[in-house]
N, C-alpha and C positions, 0 to 999 in steps of 0.2 A: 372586474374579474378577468385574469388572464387566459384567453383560447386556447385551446388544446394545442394550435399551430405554433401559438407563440411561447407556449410552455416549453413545447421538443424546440425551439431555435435555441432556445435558451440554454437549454440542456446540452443542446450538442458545443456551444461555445467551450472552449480550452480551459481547461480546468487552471492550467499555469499564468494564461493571461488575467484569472477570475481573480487569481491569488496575487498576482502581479497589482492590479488594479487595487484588488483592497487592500494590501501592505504601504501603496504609495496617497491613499487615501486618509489607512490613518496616520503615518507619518504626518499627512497635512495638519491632521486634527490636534494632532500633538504637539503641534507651534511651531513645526519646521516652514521655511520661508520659501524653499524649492524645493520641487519634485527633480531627481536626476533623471538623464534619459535611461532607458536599460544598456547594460553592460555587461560584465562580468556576472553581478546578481541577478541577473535573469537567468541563469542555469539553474537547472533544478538540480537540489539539494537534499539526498535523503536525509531522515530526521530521525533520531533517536532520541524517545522520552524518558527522562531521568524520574525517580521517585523518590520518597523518602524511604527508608526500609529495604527489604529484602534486597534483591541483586541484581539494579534496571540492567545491567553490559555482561550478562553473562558471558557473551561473543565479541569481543570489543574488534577484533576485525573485521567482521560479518560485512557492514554496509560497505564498507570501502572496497571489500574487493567485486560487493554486487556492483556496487557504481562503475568500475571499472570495466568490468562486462557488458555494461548495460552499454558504454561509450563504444567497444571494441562491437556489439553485435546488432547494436540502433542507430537511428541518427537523432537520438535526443540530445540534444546539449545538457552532460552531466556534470557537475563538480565532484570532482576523486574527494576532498575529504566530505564526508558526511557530518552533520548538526548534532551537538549534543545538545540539547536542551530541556526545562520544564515546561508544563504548562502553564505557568503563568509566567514568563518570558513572552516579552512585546513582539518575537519573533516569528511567533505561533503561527499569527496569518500566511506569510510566507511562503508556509511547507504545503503543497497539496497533499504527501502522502508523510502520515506520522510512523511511526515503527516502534512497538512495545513491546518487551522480552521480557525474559525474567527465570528462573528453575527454582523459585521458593515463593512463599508469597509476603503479600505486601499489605500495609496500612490501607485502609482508604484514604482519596485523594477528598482537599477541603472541598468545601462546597462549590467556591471561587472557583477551583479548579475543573469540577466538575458541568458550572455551568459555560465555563470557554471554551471544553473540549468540544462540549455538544452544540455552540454555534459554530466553533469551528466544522462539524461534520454536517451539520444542515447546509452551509452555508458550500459546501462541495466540496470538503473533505474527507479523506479516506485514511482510515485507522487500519495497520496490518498488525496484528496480534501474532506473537511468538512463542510458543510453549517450547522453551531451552530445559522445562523437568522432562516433559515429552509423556504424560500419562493422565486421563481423565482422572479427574476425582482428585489431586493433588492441590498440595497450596498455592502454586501458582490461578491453575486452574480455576478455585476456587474464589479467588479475590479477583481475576478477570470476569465471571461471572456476577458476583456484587457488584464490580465497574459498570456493568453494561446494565446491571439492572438500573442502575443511577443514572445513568445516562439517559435511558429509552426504557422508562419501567413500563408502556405498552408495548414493547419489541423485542422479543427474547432471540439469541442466538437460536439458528436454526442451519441444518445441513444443505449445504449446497448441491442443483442438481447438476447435472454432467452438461448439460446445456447451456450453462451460464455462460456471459463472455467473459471471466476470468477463468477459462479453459481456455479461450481461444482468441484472448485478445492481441497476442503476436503468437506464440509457438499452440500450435494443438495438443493438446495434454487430456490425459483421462483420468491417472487418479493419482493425488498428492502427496507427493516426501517430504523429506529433509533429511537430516542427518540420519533419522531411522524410517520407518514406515510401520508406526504403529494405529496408527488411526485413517482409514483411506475415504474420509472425506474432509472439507472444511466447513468451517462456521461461518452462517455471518447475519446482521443485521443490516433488515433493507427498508430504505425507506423511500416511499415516493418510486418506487422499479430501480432504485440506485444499492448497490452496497456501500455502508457505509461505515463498517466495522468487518473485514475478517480476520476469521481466529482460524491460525494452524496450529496444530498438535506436535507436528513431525519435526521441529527445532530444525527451522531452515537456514540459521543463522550459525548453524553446529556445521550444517553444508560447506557454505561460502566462507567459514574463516579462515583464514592463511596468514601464516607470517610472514617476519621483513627476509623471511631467507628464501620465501619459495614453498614452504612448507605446510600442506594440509596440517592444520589445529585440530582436527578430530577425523577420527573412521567414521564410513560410513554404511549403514547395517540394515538391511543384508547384500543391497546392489553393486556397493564396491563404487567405483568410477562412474559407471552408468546412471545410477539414484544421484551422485553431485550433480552431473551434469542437468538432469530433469529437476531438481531443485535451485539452480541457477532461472531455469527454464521458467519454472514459476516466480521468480524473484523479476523477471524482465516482464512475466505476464501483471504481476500487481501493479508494477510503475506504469504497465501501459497504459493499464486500467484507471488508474489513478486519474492521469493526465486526459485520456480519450472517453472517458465513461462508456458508453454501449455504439458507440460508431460500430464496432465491430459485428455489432448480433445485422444492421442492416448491410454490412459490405460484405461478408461471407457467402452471402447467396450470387454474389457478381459474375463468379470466373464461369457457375453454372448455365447462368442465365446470356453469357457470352457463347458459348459453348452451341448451345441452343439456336443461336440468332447467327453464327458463323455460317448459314450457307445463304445468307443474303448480302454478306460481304466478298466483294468480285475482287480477282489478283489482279 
């Protein structure tokens, strides 16, 4: 049985190199004859899940312009275009963070599909859920919730409290937009103290779209400028999250604890 010491080492390793590691694993398994060193594919790659049905790109700029952001405001190594794929694409391992949209709803996914999502998010993946209808009780809504009941029929989406580190995993933020700000909190399923599924309401992907001209793809209601900006905000806190898991809940108390212990350091 693994120690509770060696469980958090575990946990705190990089979620990119977790992904890294098992993409070039099973390549091997798959009859390739070399593993490449990292390169180019070592940037992380947002990922968007395609489905059968309803509307998986309602936002089809969305991720590219987060990614874009994420490079100009982080020092993540991002890839500008972002992954269109399904879940059952060999690719799957790859992605640390998936991204699922939608403003109608959708078939259920095969079984196949459902059981690779869920090793994919045991295994330290993170699913960010998109409501592009932007209202509870809606089609979308409703088939993300038979999702997740499939997924983790012991783990029901549940509101997140202000204290989590996807408040405060790069920017401090208190309560959730997107495109509009109809719902001010988010979902998520946790397993093991990790999120491993969150669902926003507020159509963060309505945010961050722009075209090839320059041009906001939708208004944003009711903050104007101010609400994009704090839904980019959250868009760089998921990635962080993704990649860092809970580093942050223990490095926040740092700057205080510095603070404190500053008069036993001499000039």
């Amino acid at each position: 049985m693994i120690g509770r010491s060696q469980g958090k080492a575990r946990e705190s390793l990089s979620r990119r190199a977790f992904f890294g590691a098992l993409a070039g694993g099973a390549a091997l398994l798959a009859g390739g004859a070399t593993a490449s060193a990292f390169g180019p594919s070592s940037k992380v790659r947002l990922c968007q899940l395609k489905y059968g049905g309803g509307n998986p790109v309602p936002r089809a700029t969305a991720l590219k312009r987060l990614a874009w952001e994420i490079e100009k405001r982080t020092s993540i190594d991002v890839a500008l275009e972002p992954a269109l794929i399904d879940v059952s694409d060999k690719a799957l391992f790859s992605h640390p963070l998936l991204y699922l949209s939608g403003d109608r709803a959708f078939p259920p996914l095969p079984s196949k599909d459902i059981e690779r999502l869920r090793r994919h998010l045991v295994f330290g993946g993170l699913l960010v859920i998109d409501s592009a209808e932007s209202r509870l009780g809606g089609g979308f809504d409703r088939s993300v919730r038979r999702l997740v009941g499939r997924l983790f029929g012991d783990k029901q989406l549940t509101k997140v409290k202000p204290s989590h580190t996807l408040f405060k995993s790069f920017y401090l933020l208190k309560t959730p937009v997107g495109r509009v700000a109809t719902v001010p909190y988010l979902e998520t399923v946790q397993r093991d103290g990790r999120a491993v599924v969150v669902y926003s309401h507020n159509d963060l992907g309505g945010a961050w779209a722009r075209d090839n001209f320059g041009q906001w793809e939708h208004g944003v209601h009711p903050g104007g400028a101010r609400q994009r900006e704090l839904a980019f905000r959250w868009g760089v806190n998921l990635v962080m999250y993704a990649l860092c898991v809970d580093y942050k809940a223990d490095q926040v108390h740092i700057p205080f604890i510095l603070k404190r212990r500053r008069w036993q350091v001499r000039p």
